[in-house]
C-alpha positions in Angstrom: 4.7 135.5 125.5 1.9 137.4 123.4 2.8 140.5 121.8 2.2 143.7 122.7 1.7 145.4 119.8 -2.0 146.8 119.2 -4.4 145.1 116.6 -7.6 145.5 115.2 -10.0 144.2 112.7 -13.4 145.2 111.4 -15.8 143.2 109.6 -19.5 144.2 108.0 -21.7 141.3 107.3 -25.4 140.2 106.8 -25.9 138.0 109.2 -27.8 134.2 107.7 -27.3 130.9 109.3 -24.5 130.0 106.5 -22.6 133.2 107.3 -22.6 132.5 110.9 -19.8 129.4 110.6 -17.9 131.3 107.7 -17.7 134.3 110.3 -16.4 132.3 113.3 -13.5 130.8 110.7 -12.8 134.6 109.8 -12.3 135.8 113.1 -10.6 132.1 114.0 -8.0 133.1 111.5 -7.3 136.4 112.4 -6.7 135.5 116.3 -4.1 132.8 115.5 -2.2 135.4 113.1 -2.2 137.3 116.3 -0.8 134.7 118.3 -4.0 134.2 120.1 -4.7 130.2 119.8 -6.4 130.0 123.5 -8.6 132.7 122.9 -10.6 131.0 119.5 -12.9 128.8 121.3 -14.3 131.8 123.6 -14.6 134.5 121.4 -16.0 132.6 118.4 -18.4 130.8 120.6 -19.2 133.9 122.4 -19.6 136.0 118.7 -21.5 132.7 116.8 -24.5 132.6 119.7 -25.0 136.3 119.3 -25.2 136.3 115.5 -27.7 133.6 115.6 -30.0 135.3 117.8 -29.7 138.0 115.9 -30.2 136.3 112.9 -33.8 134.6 114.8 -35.1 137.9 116.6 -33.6 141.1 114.2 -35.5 142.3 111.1 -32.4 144.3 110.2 -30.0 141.8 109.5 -26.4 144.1 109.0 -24.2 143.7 111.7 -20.7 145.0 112.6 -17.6 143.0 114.4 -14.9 144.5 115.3 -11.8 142.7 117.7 -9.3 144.9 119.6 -6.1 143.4 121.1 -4.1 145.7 122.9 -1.6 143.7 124.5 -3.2 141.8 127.4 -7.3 141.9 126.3 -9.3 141.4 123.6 -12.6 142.6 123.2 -14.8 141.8 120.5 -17.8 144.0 119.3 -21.0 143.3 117.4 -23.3 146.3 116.8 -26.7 145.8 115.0 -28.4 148.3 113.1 -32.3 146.7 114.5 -34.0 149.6 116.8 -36.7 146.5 117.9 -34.1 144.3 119.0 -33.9 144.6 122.7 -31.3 143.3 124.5 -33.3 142.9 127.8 -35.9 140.5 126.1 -34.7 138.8 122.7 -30.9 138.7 124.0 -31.3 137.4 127.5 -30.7 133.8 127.7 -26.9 135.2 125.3 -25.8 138.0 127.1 -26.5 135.8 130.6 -24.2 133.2 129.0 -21.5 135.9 127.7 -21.1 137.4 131.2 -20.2 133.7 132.8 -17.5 132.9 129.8 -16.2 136.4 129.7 -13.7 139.1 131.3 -16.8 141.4 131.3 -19.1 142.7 128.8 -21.7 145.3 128.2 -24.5 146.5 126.2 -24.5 150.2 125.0 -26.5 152.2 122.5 -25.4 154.4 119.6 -26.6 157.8 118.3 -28.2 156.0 115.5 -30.4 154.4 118.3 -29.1 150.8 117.5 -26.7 148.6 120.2 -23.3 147.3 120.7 -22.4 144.6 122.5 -19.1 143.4 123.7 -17.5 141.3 125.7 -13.9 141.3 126.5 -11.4 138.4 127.2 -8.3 138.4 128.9 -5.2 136.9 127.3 -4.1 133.7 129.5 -0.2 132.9 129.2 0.9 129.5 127.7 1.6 126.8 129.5 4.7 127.3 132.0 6.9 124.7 133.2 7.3 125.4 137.1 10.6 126.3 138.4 12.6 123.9 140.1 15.4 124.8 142.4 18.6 123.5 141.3 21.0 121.7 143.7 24.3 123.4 144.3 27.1 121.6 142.3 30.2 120.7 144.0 32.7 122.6 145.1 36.3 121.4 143.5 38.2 124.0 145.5 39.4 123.4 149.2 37.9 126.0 151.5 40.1 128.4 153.7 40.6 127.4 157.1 38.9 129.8 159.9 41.8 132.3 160.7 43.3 132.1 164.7 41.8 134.6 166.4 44.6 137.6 166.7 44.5 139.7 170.1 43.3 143.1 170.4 46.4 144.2 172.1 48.2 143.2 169.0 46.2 145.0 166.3 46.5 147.8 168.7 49.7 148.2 169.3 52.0 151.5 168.1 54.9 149.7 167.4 53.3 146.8 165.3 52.8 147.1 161.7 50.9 144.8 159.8 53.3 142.6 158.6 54.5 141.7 162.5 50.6 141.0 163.7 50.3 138.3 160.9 53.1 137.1 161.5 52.1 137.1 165.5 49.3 135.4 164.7 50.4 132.4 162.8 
């Protein structure tokens, strides 16, 4: 089962073509210290194709990643620091492939006047083996045999006590 307990990591980085890979193997590491092995391939994918597009289209190349687990997602941020960079233009063809290999994701911008996008992915559980109904084992025991039925006069008569209606019975 994953853990619950909250995590988060931050990273600052100028973004070239040789920091892309060595930024993917960062963030690889830090999701299988969180126990997050299924999640590497979809969020480093996801997080390599936007830094190379900013690397092509941005003219300011400083960007910001940042993961949040808390328990049952993870979302993973990158915010750029490029006003010209728009996400509607440059960033189509990665944000149209982020929204079919994630959770959900959005685009939003800062005070600063520069943009953040995430995209969130939800933890899936390991593998489960299915349950299998188990057959009864035997019984070693002999069962009881179906008690005689007693008559209702006899259970409700004053002068029997319990003793004489069992012993009427057998």
């Amino acid at each position: 089962m994953k853990t619950a307990v909250p995590c988060y990591y931050h990273l600052d980085v100028e973004v070239s073509p040789e920091r892309v890979g060595q930024v993917s193997r960062i963030l690889a590491a830090h999701l299988k210290f969180w126990d997050l092995d299924n999640l590497v391939q979809p969020v480093c994918g996801g997080t390599e194709m936007l830094l190379k597009a900013i690397d092509e289209h941005a003219t300011d190349k400083n960007t910001s990643i940042e993961m949040w687990w808390n328990g049952q997602h993870l979302i993973t941020a990158i915010g750029d620091n490029d006003r010209a960079l728009r996400p509607d233009q440059e960033l189509r063809g990665c944000l149209e492939h982020l929204a079919a290999m994630s959770d959900g994701w959005g685009c939003c911008a800062t005070e600063t006047g520069s943009k953040v996008i995430w995209f969130s992915q939800r933890a899936r559980a390991g593998e489960r083996v299915p349950l299998v109904p188990t057959a009864p084992a035997p019984h070693l025991r002999e069962g009881l045999d179906v008690p005689r039925e007693v008559r209702i006069a006899q259970l409700a008569g004053p002068a029997s006590t319990p003793d004489e209606v069992l012993e009427d019975a057998r």
